[in-house]
VOVO-231679 format. One record per residue: residue number from 0; residue in one letter; x, y negated, z of N, C-alpha, C in turn. Coordinates in Angstrom, 1 decimal. Layout:
<rs>
NUM, A, X, Y, Z, X, Y, Z, X, Y, Z
...
</rs>
This chain:
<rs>
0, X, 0.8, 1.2, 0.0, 0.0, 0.0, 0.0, 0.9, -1.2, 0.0
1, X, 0.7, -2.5, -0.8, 1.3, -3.0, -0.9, 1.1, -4.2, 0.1
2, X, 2.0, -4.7, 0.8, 1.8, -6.2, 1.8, 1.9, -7.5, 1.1
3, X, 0.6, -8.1, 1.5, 0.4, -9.8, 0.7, 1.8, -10.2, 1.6
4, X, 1.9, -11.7, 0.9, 3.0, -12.2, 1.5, 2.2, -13.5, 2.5
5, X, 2.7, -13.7, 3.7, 2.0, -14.9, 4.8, 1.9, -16.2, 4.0
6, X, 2.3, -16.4, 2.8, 2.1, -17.7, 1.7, 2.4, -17.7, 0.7
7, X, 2.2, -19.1, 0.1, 2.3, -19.0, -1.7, 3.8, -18.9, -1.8
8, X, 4.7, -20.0, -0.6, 5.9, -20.4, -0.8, 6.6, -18.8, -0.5
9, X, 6.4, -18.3, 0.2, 7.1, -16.7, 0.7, 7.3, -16.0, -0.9
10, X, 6.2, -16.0, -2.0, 5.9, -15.4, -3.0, 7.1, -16.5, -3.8
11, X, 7.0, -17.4, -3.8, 7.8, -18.5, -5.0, 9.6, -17.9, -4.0
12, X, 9.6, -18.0, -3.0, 10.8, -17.8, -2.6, 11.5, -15.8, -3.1
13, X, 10.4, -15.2, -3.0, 11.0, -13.8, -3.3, 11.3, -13.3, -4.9
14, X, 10.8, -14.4, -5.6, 11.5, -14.2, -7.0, 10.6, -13.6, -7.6
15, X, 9.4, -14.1, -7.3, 8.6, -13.6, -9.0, 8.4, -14.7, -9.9
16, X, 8.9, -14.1, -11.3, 9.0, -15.0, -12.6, 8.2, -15.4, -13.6
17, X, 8.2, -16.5, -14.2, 7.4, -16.8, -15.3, 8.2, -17.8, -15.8
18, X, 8.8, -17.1, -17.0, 10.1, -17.8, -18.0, 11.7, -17.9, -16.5
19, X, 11.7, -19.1, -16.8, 13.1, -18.7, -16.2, 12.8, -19.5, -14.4
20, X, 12.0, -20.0, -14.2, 11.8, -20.2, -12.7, 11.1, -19.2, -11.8
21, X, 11.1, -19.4, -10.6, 10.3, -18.1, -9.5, 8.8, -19.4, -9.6
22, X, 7.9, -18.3, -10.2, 6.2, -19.0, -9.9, 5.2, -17.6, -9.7
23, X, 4.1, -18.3, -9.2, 3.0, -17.5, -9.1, 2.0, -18.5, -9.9
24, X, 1.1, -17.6, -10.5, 0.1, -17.6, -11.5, -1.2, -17.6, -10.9
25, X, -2.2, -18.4, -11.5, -3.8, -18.0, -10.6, -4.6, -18.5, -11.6
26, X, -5.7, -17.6, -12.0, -6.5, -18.2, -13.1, -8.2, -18.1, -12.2
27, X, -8.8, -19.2, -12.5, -10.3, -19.6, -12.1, -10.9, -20.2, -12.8
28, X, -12.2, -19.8, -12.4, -13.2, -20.6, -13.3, -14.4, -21.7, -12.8
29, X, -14.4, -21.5, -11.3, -15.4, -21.9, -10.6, -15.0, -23.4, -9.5
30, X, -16.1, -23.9, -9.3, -15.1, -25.2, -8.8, -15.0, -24.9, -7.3
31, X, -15.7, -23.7, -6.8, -15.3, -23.6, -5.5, -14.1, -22.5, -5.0
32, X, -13.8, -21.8, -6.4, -12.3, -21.2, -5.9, -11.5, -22.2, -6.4
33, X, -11.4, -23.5, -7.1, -11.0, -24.9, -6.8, -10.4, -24.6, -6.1
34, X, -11.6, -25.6, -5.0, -11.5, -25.8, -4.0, -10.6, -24.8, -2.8
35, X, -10.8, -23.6, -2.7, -10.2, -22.7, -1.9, -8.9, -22.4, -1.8
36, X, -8.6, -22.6, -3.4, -7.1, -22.3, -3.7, -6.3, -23.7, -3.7
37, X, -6.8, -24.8, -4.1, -5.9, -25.9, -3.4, -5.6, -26.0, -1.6
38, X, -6.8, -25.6, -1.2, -6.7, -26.1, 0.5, -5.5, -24.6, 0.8
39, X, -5.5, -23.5, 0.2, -4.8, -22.4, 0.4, -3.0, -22.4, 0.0
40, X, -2.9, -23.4, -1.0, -1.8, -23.4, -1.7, -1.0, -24.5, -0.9
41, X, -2.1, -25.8, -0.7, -1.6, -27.0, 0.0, -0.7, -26.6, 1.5
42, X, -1.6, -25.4, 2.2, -1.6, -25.1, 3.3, 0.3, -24.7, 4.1
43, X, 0.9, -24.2, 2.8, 2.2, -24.3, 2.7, 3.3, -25.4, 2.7
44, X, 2.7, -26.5, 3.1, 3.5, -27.6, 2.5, 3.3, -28.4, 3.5
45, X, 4.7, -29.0, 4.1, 4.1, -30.1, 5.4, 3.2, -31.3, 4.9
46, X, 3.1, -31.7, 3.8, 2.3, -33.0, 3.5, 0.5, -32.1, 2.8
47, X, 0.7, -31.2, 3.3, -0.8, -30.3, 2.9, -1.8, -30.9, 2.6
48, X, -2.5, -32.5, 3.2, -3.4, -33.1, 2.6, -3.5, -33.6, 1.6
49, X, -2.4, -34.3, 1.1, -1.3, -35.1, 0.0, -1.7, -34.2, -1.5
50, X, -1.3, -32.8, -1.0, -1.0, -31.4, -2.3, -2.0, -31.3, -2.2
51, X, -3.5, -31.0, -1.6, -4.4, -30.9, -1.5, -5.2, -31.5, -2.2
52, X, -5.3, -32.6, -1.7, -5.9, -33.8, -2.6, -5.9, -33.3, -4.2
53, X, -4.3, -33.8, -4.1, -4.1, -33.9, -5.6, -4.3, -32.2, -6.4
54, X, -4.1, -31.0, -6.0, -4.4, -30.0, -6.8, -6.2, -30.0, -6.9
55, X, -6.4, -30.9, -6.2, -8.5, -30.5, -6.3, -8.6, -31.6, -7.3
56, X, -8.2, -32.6, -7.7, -8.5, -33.3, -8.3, -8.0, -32.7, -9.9
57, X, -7.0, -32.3, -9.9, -6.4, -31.6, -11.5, -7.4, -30.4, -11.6
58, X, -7.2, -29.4, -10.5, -7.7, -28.2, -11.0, -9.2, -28.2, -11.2
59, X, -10.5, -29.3, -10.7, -11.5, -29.7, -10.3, -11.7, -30.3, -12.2
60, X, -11.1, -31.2, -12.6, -10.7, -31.8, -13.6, -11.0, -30.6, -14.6
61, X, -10.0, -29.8, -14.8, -9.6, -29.0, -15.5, -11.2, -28.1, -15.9
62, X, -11.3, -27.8, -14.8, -12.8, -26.9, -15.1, -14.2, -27.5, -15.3
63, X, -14.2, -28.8, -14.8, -15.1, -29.6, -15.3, -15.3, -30.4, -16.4
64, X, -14.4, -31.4, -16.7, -14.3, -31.8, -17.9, -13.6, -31.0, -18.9
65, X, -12.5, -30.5, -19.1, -11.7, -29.5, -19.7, -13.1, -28.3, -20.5
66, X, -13.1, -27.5, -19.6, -13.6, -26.0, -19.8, -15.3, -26.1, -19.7
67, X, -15.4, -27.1, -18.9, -17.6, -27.2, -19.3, -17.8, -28.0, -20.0
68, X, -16.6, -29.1, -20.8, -16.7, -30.2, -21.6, -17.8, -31.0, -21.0
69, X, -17.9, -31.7, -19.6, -18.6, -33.0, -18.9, -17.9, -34.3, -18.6
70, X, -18.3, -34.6, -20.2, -17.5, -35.9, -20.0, -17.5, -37.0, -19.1
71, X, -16.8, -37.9, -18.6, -17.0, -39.3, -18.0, -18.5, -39.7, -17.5
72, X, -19.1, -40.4, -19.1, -20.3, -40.8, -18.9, -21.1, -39.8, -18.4
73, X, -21.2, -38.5, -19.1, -22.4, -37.5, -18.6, -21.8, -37.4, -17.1
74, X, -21.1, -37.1, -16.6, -20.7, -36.9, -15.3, -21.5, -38.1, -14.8
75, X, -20.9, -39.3, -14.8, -22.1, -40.4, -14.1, -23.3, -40.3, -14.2
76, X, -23.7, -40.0, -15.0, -25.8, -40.4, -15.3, -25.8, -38.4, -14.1
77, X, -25.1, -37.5, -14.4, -25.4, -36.6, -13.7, -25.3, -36.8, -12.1
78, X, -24.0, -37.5, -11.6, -23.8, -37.8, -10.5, -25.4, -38.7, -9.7
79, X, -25.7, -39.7, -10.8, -26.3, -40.1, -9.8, -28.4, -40.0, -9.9
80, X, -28.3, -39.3, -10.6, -29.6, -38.2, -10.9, -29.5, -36.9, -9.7
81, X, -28.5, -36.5, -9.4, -28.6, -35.5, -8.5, -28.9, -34.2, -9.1
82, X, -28.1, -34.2, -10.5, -28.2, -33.0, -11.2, -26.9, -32.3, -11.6
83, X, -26.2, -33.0, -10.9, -24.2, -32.3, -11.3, -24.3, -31.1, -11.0
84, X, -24.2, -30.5, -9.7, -24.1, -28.7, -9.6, -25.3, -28.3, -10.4
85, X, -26.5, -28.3, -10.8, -27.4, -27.6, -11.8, -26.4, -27.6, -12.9
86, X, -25.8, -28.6, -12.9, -25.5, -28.8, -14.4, -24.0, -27.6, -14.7
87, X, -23.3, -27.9, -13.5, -22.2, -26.9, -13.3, -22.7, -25.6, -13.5
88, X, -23.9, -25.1, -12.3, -24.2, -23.5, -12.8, -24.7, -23.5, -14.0
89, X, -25.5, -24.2, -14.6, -26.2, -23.8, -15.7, -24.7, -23.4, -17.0
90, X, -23.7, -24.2, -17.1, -22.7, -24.2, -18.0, -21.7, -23.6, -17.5
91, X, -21.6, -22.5, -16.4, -20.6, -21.6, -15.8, -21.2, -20.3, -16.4
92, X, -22.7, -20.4, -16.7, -23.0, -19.1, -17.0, -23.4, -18.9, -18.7
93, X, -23.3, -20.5, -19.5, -23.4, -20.6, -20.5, -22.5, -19.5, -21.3
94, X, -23.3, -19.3, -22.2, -22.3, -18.2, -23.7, -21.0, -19.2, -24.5
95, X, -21.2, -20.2, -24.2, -20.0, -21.0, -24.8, -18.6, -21.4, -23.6
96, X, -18.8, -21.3, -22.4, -18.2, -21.8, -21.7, -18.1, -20.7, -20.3
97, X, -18.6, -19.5, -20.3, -18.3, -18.8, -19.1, -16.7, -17.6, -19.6
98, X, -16.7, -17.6, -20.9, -15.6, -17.2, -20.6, -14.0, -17.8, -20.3
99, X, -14.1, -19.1, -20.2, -13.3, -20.1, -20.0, -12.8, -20.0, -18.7
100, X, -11.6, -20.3, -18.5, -11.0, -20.5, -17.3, -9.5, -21.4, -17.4
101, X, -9.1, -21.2, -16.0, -8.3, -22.4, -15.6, -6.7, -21.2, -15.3
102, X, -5.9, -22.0, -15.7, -4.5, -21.2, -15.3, -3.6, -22.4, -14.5
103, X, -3.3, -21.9, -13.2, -2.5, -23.1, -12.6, -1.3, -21.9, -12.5
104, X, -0.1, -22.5, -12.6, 0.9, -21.9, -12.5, 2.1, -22.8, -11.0
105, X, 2.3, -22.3, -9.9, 2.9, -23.0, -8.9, 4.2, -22.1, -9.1
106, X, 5.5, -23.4, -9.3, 6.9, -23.1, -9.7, 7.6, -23.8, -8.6
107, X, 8.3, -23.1, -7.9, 9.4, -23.7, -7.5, 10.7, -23.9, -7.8
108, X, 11.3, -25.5, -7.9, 12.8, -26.0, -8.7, 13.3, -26.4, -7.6
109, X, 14.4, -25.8, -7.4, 15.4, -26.8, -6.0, 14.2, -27.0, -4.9
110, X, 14.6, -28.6, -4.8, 13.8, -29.1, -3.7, 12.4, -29.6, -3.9
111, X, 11.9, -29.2, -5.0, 10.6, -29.7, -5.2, 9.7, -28.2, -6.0
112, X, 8.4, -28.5, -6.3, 7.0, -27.5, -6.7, 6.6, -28.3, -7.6
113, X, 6.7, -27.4, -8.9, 5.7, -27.9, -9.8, 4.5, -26.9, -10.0
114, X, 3.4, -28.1, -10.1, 2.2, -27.5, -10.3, 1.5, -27.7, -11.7
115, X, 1.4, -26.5, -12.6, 0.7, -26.5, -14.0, -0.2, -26.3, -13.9
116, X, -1.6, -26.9, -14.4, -3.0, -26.8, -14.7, -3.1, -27.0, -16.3
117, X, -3.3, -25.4, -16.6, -4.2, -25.9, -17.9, -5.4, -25.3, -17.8
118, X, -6.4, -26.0, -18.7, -7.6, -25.4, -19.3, -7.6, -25.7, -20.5
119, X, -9.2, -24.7, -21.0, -9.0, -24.3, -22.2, -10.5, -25.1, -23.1
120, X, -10.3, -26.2, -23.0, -11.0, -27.5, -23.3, -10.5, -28.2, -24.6
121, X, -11.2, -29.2, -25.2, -10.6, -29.8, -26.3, -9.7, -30.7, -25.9
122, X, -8.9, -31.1, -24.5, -8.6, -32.3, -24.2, -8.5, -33.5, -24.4
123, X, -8.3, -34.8, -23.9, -8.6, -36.1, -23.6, -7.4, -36.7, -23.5
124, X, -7.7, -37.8, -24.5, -6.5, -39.4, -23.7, -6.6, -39.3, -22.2
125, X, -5.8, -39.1, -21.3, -5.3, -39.6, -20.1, -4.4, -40.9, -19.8
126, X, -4.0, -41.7, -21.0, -3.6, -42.9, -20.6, -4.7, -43.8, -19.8
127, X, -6.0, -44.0, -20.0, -6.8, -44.9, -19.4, -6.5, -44.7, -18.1
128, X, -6.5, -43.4, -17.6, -7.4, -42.7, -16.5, -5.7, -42.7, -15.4
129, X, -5.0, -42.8, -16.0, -3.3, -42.7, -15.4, -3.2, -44.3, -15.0
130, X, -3.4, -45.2, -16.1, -3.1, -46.4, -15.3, -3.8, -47.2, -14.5
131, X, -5.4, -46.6, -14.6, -6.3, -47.1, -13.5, -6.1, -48.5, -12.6
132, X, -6.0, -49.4, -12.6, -5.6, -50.6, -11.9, -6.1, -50.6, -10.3
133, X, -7.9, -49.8, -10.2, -8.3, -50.2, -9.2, -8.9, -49.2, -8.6
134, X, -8.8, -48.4, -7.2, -8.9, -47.5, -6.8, -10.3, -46.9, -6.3
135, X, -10.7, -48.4, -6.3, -12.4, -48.5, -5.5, -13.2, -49.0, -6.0
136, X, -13.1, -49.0, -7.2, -14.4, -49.4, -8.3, -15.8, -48.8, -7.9
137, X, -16.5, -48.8, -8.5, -17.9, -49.0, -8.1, -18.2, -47.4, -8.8
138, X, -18.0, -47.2, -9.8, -17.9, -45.7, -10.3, -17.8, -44.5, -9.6
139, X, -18.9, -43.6, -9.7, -18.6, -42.4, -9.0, -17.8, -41.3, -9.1
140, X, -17.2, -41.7, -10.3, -16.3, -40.6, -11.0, -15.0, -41.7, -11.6
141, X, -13.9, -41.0, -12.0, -13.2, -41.3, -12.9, -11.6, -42.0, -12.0
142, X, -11.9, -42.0, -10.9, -10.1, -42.0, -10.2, -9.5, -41.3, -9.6
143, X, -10.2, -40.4, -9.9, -9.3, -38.9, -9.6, -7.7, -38.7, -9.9
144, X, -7.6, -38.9, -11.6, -6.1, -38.9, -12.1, -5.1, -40.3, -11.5
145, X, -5.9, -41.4, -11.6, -5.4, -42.4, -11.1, -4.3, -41.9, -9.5
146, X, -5.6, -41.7, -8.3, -5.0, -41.2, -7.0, -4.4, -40.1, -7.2
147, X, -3.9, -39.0, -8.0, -3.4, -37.5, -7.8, -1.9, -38.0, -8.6
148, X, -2.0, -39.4, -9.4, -1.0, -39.4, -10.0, -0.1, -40.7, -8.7
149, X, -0.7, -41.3, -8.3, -0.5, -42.7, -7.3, 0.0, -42.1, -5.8
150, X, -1.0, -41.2, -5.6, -1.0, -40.5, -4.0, -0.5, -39.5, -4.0
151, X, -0.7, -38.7, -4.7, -0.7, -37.1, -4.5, 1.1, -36.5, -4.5
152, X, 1.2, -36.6, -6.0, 2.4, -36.0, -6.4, 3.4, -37.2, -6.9
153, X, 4.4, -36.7, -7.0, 5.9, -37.7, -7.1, 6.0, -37.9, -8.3
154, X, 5.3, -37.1, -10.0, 5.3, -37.2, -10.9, 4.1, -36.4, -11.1
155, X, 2.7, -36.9, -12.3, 1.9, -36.6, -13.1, 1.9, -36.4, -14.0
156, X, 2.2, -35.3, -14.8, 2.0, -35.6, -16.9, 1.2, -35.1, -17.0
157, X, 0.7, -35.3, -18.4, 0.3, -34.5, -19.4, 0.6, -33.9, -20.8
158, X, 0.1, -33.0, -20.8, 0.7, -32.4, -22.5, -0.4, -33.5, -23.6
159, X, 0.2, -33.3, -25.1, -0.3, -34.6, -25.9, -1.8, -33.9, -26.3
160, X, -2.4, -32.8, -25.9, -3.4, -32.8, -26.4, -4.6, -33.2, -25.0
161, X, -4.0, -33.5, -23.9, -4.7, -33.4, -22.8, -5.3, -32.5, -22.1
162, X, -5.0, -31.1, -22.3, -5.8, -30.2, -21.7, -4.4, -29.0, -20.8
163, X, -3.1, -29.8, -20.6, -2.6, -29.4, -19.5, -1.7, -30.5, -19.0
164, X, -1.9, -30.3, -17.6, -1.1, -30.9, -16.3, -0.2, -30.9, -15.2
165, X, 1.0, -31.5, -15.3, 1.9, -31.0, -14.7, 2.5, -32.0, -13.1
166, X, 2.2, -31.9, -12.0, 2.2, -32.8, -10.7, 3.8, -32.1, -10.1
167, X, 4.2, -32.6, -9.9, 5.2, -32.2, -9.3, 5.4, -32.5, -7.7
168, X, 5.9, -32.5, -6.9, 5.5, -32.8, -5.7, 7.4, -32.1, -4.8
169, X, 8.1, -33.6, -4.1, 9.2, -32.9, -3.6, 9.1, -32.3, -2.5
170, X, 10.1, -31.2, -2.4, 9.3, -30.4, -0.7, 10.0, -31.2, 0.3
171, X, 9.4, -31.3, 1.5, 10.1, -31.8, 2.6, 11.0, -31.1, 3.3
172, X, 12.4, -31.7, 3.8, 12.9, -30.8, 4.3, 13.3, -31.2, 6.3
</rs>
């Protein structure tokens, strides 16, 4: 029987690979193993709220706009109708979009964790949403990337088609 390891970092430290760094792999579809697996991943890292934050916002991202294609605007008129989660189950179980998922890949370099999010979406300009000027706008949506790129992690990219993301985050020592 094989023994889990007490964390992600125990796993990144024992040398399992993907290309030439030690990473672990995790694919989802749902926004509440999201949620589970950032507060689980974070939970390794002395700044855990910080990593937290920012993987629920990418990986949250990823399967929402990304992989159920809910753009900006629809997200708002849905946010404030009170029909966003209908709208999520209804297009988690959809024939176009339930076999879709999310691939985060958590690598550790030296003294820092890089974290990859892709999905399998058409992707999006993220220049707007990167330079965000203002944190507390009136909008219910849409500063997610802003804070995950500002707060979260030490470095935020994207790939040029928009549908993967790379946060880096230095470890503390």
């Amino acid at each position: 029987m094989q023994t889990l390891p007490n964390s992600h970092l125990d796993v990144l430290l024992e040398g399992r690979r993907f290309g030439a760094s030690k990473a672990v792999h995790y694919s989802i579809k749902d926004p509440l193993e999201a949620v589970d697996l950032a507060r689980s991943i974070a939970a390794d890292f002395g700044d855990s709220r910080r990593i937290q934050l920012g993987l629920n916002e990418i990986i949250l991202n990823a399967i929402e706009h990304g992989n159920l294609e809910i753009g900006f605007r629809m997200k708002t008129i849905l946010l404030f109708s009170g029909a966003y989660m209908d709208v999520i189950d209804f297009r988690l179980k959809n024939i176009k979009f339930r076999a879709r998922h999310v691939d985060i890949f958590v690598e550790a370099l030296d003294n820092k964790v890089r974290f990859t999010v892709a999905d399998q979406g058409q992707g999006f300009d993220p220049k707007p949403y990167l330079r965000q000027p203002d944190l507390n706008a009136q909008s219910p949506n849409g500063r997610g990337i802003a804070l995950a790129g500002r707060n979260c992690f030490d470095a935020l990219t994207y790939n040029q088609k928009g549908n993967v993301v790379v946060g880096v985050s230095k470890l503390e020592h």
